[in-house]
C-alpha positions as CSV (number, residue, x, y, z in Angstrom):
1,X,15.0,-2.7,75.4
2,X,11.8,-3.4,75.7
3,X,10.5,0.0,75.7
4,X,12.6,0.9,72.5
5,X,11.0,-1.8,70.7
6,X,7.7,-1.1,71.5
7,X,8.6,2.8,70.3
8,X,10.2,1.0,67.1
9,X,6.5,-0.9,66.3
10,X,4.4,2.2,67.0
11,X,6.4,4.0,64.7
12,X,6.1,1.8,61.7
13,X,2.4,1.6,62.5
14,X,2.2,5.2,62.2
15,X,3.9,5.2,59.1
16,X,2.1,2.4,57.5
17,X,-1.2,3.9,58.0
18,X,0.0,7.5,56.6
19,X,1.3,6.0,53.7
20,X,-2.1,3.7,53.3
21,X,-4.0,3.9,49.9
22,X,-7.2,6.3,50.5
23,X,-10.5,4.3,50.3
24,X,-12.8,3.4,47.5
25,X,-15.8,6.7,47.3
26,X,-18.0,3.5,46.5
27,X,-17.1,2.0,50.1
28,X,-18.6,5.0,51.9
29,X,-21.9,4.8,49.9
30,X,-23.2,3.2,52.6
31,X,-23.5,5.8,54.9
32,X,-25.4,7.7,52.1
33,X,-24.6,10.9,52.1
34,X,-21.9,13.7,51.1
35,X,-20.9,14.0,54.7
36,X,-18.7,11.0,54.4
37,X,-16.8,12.7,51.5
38,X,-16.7,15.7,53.5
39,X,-15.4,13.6,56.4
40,X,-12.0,12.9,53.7
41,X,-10.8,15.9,53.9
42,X,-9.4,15.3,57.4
43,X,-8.0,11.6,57.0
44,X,-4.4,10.8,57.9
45,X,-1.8,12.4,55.9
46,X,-0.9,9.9,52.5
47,X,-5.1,9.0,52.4
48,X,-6.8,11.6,52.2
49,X,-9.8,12.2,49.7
50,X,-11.4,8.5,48.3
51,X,-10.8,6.5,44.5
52,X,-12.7,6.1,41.6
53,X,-10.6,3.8,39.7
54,X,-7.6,5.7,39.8
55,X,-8.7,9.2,40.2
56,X,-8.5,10.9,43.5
57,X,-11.5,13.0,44.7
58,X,-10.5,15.5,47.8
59,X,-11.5,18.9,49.5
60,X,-15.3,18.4,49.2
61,X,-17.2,21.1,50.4
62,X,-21.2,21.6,50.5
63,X,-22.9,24.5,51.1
64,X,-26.5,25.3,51.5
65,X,-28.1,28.2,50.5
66,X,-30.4,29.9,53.8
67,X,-33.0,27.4,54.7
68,X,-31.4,24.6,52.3
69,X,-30.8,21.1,53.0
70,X,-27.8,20.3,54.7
71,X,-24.6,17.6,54.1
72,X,-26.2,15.5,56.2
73,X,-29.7,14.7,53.5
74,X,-27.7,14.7,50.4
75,X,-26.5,11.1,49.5
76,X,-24.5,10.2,46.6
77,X,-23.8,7.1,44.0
78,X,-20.3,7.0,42.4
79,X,-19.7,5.7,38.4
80,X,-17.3,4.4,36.5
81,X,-18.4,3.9,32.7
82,X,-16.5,3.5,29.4
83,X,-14.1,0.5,30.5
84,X,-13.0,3.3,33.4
85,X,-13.1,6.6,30.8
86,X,-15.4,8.2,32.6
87,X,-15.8,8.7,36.5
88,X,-18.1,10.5,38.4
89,X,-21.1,11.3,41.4
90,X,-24.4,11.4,41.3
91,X,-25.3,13.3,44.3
92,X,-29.5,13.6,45.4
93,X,-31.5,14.4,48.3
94,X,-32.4,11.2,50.2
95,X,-35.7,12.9,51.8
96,X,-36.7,14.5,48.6
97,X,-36.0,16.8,46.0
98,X,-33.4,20.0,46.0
99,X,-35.8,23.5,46.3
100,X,-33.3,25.4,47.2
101,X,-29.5,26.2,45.7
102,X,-26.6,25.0,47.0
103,X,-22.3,24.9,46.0
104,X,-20.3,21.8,45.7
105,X,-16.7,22.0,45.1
106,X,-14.2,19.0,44.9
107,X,-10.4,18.3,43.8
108,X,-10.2,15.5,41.1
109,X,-6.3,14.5,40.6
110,X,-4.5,11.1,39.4
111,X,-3.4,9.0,42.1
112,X,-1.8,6.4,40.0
113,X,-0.7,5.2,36.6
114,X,-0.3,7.6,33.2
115,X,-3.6,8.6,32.9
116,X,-4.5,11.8,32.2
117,X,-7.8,14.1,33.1
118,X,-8.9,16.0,29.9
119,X,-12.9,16.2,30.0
120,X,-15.6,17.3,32.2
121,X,-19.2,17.2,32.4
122,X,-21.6,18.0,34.9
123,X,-25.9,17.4,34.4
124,X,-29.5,18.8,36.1
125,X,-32.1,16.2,36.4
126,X,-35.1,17.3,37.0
127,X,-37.8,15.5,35.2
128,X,-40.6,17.0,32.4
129,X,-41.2,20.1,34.2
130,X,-42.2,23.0,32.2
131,X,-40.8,25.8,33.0
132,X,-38.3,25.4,35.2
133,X,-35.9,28.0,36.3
134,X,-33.2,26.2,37.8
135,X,-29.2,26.5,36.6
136,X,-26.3,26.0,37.4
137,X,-22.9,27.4,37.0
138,X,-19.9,25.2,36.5
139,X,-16.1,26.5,37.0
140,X,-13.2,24.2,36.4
141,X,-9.7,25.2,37.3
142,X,-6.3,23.7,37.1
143,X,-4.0,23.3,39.9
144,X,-2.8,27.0,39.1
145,X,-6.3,28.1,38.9
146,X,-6.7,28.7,36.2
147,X,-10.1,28.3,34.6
148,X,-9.9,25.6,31.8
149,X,-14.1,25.5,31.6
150,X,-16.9,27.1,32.0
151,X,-20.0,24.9,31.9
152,X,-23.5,26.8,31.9
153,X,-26.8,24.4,32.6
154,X,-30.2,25.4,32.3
155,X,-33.6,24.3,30.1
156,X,-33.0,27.0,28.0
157,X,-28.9,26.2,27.6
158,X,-29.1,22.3,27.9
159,X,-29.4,20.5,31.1
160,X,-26.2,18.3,30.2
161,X,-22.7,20.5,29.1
162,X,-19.3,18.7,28.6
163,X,-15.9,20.2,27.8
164,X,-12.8,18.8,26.5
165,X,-9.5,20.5,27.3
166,X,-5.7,20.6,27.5
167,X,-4.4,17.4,29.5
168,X,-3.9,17.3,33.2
169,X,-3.3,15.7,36.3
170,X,-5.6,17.7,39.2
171,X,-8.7,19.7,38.3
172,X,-10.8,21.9,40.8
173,X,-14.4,21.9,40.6
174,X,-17.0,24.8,41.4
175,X,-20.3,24.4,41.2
176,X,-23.0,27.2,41.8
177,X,-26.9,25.8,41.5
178,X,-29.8,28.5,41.5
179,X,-33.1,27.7,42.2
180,X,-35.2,30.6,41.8
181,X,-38.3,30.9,44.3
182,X,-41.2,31.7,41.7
183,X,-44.6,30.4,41.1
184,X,-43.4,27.6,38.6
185,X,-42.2,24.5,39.8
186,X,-38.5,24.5,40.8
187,X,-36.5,22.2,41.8
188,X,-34.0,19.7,41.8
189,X,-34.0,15.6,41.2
190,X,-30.1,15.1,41.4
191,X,-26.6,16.6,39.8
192,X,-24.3,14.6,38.5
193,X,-20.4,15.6,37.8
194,X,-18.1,13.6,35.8
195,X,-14.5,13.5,34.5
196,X,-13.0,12.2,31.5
197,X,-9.9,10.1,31.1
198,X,-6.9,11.2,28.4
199,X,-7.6,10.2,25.1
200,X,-5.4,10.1,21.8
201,X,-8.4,11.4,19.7
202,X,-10.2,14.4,20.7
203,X,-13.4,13.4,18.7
204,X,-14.6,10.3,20.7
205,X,-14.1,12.5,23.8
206,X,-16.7,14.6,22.3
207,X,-19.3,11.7,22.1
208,X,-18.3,10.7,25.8
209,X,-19.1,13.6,27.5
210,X,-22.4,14.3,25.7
211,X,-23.1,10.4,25.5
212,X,-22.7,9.5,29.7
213,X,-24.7,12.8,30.2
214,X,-27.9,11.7,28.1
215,X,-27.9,8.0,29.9
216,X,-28.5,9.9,33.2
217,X,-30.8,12.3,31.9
218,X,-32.9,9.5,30.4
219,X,-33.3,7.5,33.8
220,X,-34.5,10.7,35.8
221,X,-36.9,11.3,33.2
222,X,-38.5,8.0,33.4
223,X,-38.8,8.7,36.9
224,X,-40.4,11.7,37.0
225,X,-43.0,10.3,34.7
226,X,-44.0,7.9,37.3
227,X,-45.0,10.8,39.8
């Protein structure tokens, strides 16, 4: 009897912990860096991936280019803006600044509620540097994949790029960042990648994803003047 009741309580353990709410992104801050997203993608089954608000962030991946810095000296700060419209990462290297490329992918997908994902916007900080060579590529799928935006950052293009699109509930995110090897200075401050939440009117949405974009921008310029 005894034994069947201690079966009966490991057994609801076990269930209550796979059917446990995944944890806050901002809650593994902490350990500053993107190896604790990474480390998500193996949680229990019912939590994996962390929150923002209610938007689910899951299969990170990070991948150096040769000689590039790894997971482990990338940290990250997680946003919420716009009365929880927008969220998002800022991701930056804790001993420095990016010199070489790197991909970043990630799952974005409601967990809870009616909400709806129709926006994106991903940004390049890198300071008053003239010229600098550094882009980045952007891909956004749906669950299907297929691609709903392509965002295209550079000086020459604009360091911030936003897209608006049909309503849905997961979006994949693929992002290629080049940093060419020339004589000029390039390099990398930090990249930040943001979702929008539904709205009724497309036009505010507009404003949003440029808007969140240009705060961000504005802050690494300031500190790339102090240098």
């Amino acid at each position: 009897m005894r034994r069947l009741l201690f079966l009966v309580v490991i057994s609801l353990a076990a269930s209550a912990a796979a059917s446990a709410a995944p944890v806050a992104c901002a809650d593994l801050v902490v350990l500053n860096t993107i190896s604790a997203l990474i480390a998500t993608n193996t949680a229990a089954a019912g939590s994996q991936g962390c929150l923002v608000g209610d938007k689910l962030f899951s299969n990170w991946a990070y991948t150096p280019e040769a000689g590039g810095t790894s997971a482990a000296n990338v940290g990250f700060n997680v946003f919420e803006t716009n009365a929880g419209l927008v969220h998002g990462f800022t991701f930056f290297r804790t001993d420095g600044s990016w010199t070489v490329g790197f991909t970043l992918d990630y799952t974005v997908s409601i967990y809870s509620g009616t909400n709806i994902i129709r926006g994106a916007t991903d940004q390049l900080n890198f300071g008053l540097v003239d010229p600098n060579t550094t882009s980045a590529v952007s891909t956004k799928t749906n669950s299907g994949g297929t691609t709903i935006a392509t965002l295209y950052l550079s000086e020459a293009l604009g360091l911030t790029q936003g897209s608006a699109f049909a309503p849905i509930n997961s979006m994949n995110s693929h992002t290629v960042v080049t940093i060419l090897p020339t004589a000029a200075p390039n390099y990398l401050n930090s990249f930040e990648t943001q979702v929008v939440q539904g709205s009724a009117v497309p036009e505010p949405l507009t404003f949003v994803l440029i808007g969140t974009g240009l705060v961000g921008l504005g802050v690494f310029r300031r500190k790339a003047r102090k240098r």
